[in-house]
C-alpha beads as a LAMMPS data file, in Angstrom:
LAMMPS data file: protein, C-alpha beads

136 atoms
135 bonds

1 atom types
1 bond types

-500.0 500.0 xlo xhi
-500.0 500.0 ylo yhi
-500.0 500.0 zlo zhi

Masses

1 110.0

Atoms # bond

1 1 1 -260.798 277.808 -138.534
2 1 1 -261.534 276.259 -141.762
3 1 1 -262.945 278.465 -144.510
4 1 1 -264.004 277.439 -148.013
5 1 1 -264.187 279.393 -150.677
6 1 1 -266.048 279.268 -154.261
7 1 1 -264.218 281.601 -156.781
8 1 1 -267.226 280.853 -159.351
9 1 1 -269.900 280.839 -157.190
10 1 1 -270.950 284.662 -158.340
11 1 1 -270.742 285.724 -154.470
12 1 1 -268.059 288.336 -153.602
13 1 1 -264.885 286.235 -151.859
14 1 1 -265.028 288.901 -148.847
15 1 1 -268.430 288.089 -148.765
16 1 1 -268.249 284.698 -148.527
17 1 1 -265.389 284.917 -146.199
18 1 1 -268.194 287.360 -143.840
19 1 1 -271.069 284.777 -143.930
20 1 1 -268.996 281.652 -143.152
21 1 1 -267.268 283.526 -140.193
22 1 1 -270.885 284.645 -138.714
23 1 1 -272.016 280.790 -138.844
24 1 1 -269.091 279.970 -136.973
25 1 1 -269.515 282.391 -134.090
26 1 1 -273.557 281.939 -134.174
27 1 1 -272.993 278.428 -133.938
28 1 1 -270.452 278.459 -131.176
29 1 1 -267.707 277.052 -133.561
30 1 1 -265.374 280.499 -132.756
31 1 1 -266.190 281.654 -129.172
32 1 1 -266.010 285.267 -127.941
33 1 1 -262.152 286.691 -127.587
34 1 1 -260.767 283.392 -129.817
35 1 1 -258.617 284.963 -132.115
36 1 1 -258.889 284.758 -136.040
37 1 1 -256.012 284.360 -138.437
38 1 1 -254.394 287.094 -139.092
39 1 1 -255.131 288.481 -142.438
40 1 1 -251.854 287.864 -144.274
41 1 1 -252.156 283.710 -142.823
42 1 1 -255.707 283.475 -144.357
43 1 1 -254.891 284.926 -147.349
44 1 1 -252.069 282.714 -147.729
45 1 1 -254.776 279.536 -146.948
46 1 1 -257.159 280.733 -149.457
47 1 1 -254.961 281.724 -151.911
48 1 1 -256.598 285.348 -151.739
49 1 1 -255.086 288.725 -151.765
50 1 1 -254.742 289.872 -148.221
51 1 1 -256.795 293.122 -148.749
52 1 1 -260.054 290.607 -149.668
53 1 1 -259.613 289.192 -146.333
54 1 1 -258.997 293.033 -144.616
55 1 1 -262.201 294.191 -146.162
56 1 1 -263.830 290.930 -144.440
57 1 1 -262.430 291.486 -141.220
58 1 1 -263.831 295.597 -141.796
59 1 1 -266.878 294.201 -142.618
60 1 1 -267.414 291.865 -139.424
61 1 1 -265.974 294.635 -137.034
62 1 1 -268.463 297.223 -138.525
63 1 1 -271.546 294.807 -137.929
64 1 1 -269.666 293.816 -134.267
65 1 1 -268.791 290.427 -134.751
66 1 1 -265.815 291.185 -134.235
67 1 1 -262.792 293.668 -132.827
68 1 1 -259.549 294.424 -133.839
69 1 1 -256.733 295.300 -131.443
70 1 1 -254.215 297.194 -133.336
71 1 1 -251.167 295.386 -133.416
72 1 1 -252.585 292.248 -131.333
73 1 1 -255.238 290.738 -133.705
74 1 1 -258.897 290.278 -134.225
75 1 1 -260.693 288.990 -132.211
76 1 1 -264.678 287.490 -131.739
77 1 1 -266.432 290.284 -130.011
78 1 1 -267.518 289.740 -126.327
79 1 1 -271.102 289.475 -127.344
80 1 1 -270.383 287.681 -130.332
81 1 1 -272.353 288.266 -133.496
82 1 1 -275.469 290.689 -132.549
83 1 1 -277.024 288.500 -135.358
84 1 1 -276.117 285.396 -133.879
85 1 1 -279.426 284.154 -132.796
86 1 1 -281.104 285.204 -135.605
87 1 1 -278.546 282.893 -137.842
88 1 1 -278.761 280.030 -134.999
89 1 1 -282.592 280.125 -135.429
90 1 1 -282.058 279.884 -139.365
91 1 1 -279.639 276.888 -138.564
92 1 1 -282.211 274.978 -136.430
93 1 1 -284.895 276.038 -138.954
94 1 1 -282.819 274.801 -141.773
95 1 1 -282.517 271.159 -139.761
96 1 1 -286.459 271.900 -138.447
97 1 1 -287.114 272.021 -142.333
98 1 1 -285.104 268.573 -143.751
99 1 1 -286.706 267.117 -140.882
100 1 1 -290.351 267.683 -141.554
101 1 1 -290.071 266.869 -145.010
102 1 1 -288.240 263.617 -144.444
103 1 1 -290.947 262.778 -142.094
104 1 1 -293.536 263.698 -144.184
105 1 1 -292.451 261.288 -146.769
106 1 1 -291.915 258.491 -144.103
107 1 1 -295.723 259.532 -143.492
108 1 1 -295.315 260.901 -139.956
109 1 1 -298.017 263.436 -138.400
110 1 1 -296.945 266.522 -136.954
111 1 1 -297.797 265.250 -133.672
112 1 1 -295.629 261.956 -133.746
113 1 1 -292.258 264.108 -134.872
114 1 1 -293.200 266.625 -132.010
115 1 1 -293.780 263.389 -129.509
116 1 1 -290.528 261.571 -130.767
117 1 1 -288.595 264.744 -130.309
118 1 1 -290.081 265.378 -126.686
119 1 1 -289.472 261.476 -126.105
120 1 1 -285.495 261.818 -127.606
121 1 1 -285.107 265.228 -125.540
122 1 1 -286.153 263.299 -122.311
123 1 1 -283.728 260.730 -123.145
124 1 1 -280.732 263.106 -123.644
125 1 1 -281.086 264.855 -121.160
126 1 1 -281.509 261.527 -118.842
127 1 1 -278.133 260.981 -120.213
128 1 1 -276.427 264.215 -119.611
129 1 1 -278.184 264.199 -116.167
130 1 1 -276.694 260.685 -115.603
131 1 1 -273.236 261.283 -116.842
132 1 1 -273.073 264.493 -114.577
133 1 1 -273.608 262.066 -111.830
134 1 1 -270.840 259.867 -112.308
135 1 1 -268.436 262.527 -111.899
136 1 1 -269.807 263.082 -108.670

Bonds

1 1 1 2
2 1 2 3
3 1 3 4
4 1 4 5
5 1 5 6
6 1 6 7
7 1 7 8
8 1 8 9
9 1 9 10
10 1 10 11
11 1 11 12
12 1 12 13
13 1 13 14
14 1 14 15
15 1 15 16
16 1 16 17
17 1 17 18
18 1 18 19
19 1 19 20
20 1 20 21
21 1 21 22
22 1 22 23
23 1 23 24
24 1 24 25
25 1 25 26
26 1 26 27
27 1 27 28
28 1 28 29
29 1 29 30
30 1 30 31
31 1 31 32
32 1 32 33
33 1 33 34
34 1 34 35
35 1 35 36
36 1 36 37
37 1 37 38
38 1 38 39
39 1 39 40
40 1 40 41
41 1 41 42
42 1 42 43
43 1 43 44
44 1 44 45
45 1 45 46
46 1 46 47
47 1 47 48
48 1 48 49
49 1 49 50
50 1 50 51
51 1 51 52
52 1 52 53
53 1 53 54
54 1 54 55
55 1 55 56
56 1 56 57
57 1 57 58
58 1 58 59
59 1 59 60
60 1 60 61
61 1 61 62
62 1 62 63
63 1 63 64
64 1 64 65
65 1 65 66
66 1 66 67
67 1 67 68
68 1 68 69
69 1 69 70
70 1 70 71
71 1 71 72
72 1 72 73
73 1 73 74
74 1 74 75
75 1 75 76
76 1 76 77
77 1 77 78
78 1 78 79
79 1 79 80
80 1 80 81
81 1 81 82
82 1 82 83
83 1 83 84
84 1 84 85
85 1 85 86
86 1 86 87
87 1 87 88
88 1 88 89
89 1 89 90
90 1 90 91
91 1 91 92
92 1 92 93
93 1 93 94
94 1 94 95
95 1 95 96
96 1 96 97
97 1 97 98
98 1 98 99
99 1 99 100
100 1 100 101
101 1 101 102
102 1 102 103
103 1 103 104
104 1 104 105
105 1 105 106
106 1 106 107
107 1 107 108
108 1 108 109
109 1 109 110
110 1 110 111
111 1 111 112
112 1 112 113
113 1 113 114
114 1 114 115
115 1 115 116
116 1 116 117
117 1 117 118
118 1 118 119
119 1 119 120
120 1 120 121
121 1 121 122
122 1 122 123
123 1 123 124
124 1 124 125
125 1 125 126
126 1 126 127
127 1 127 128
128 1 128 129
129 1 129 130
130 1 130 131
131 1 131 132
132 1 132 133
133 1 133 134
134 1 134 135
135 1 135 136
């Protein structure tokens, strides 16, 4: 798990530490029960004091990202993050968003992004379809 962390950027470092951990979980990137550093080994990769990254870990148990098994680690909650398709839809939207502006100044329609992304959707799954059948 690889965490980066602006000192300057005027956002709390436990903060920072929070939101990066929920877009890993939301996007699949830490799965439910994979384990996350313990707090004293993030600290020490961050260069943070270890109660910044305690008072992260609080705040992700609290909103049930994750739990903590006294004495055993933490650990990405079964369900994973209760937000987690609310930040996966922000993802997509955030990709949804570069894309329709790109093709807006490549003057593309509406219609011919939606058509091209049916047309590459087909063809991916065609793909995944075909490679399942190999192993076969």
């Amino acid at each position: 798990m690889i965490l980066h962390i602006a000192p300057k950027d005027g956002t709390p470092i436990y903060v920072q530490i929070v939101n990066q951990i929920k877009r890993l979980v939301a996007s699949g990137q830490l799965r439910p029960h994979e384990e996350l550093p313990p707090v004293r080994v993030l600290a020490a990769q961050l260069l943070i004091n270890p109660n910044t990254v305690a008072r992260a870990y609080r705040e992700l148990e609290s909103a049930g990202v994750v739990t903590t098994r006294i004495g055993a680690g933490t650990y990405v909650a079964e369900g994973g993050s209760p937000l987690a398709h609310r930040e996966r839809l922000r993802l997509l939207s955030d990709r949804v968003d570069g894309l329709l502006v790109e093709a807006d100044h490549l003057n593309f329609t509406l219609e011919e992004v939606v058509e091209l992304m049916r047309a590459r959707s087909e063809a991916l799954r065609g793909r995944k379809e075909g490679h399942h059948d190999d192993n076969a």
